[in-house]
N, C-alpha and C positions, 0 to 999 in steps of 0.2 A: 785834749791832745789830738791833734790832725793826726791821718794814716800812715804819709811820709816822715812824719816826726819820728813813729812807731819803730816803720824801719828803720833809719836811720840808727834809731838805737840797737836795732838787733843786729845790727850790722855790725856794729859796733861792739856786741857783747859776743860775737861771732871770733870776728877776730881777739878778742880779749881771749875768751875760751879758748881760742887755736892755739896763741899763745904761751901759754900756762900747760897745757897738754904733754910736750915731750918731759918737761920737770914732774910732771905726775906719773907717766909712766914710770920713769924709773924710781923715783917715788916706791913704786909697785915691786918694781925689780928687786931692789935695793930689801923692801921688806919682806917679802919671799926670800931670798937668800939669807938673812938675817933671822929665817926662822921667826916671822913676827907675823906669823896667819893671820893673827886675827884684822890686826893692820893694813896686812897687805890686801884679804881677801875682799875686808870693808871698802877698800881701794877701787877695787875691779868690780864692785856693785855700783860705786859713784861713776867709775870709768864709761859702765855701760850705758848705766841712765844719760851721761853725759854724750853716748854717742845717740843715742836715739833722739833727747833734744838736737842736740847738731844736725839730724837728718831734716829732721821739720824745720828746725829754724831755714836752712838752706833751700828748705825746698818752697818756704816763704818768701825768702829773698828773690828765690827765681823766678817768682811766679808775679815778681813786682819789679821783676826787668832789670835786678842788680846778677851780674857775672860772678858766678862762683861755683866753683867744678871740684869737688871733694868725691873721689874713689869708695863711695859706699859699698862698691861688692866686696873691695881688699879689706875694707872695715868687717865687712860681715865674716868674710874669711878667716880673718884673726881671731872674733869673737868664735866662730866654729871651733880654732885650732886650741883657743883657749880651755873653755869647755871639755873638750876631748883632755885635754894636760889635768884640770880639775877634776874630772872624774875619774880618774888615774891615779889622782893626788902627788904625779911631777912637778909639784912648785919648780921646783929646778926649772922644766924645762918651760912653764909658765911668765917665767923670770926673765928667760933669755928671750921669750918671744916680743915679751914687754920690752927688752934693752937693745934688741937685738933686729926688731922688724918694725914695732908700733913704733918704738920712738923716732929712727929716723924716717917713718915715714912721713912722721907729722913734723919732724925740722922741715924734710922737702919742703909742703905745703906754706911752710913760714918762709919759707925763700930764706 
């Protein structure tokens, strides 16, 4: 498999990923309020791993001349505010962050 081939797929699994995203956050929300910890926290472990690949795949793409501008500091920001709510143990307001900020920030991104 050629280079371009490579990207082209990741590009591809990029937007798939993107995607998928705002139905996984709430996802998150929905189980957090639901009182389903364990569901929802197992959630916000995939969430995160899922943003950390999303920074490298992107920062792959760019570096191979495809356009794609994703708000990684407001990404990190959430994951801060996250954390902070989790060790708190405010699912509540964990919940709303997920429903309430993550998720239309990633419709934005979807146009």
């Amino acid at each position: 498999m050629n280079e371009s081939r490579e990207i082209l797929e990741l590009e591809e699994s990029v937007g798939t990923y993107l995607k998928n995203v705002p139905n996984g956050v709430i996802y998150i929300a929905n189980s957090l309020k639901e009182d389903e910890l364990y569901k929802g926290l197992k959630a916000i472990s995939d969430f995160s791993e899922g943003m950390m690949w999303l920074n490298d795949a992107t920062r792959i793409l760019k570096n191979n001349g495809k356009n794609i501008f994703i708000d990684f500091t407001k990404i990190e920001i959430y994951l801060v505010e996250i954390n902070e709510g989790l060790e708190k143990e405010d699912y509540l307001l964990v919940a709303d962050l997920f429903e309430y900020e993550i998720s239309p920030f990633f419709q934005a991104i979807n146009g």
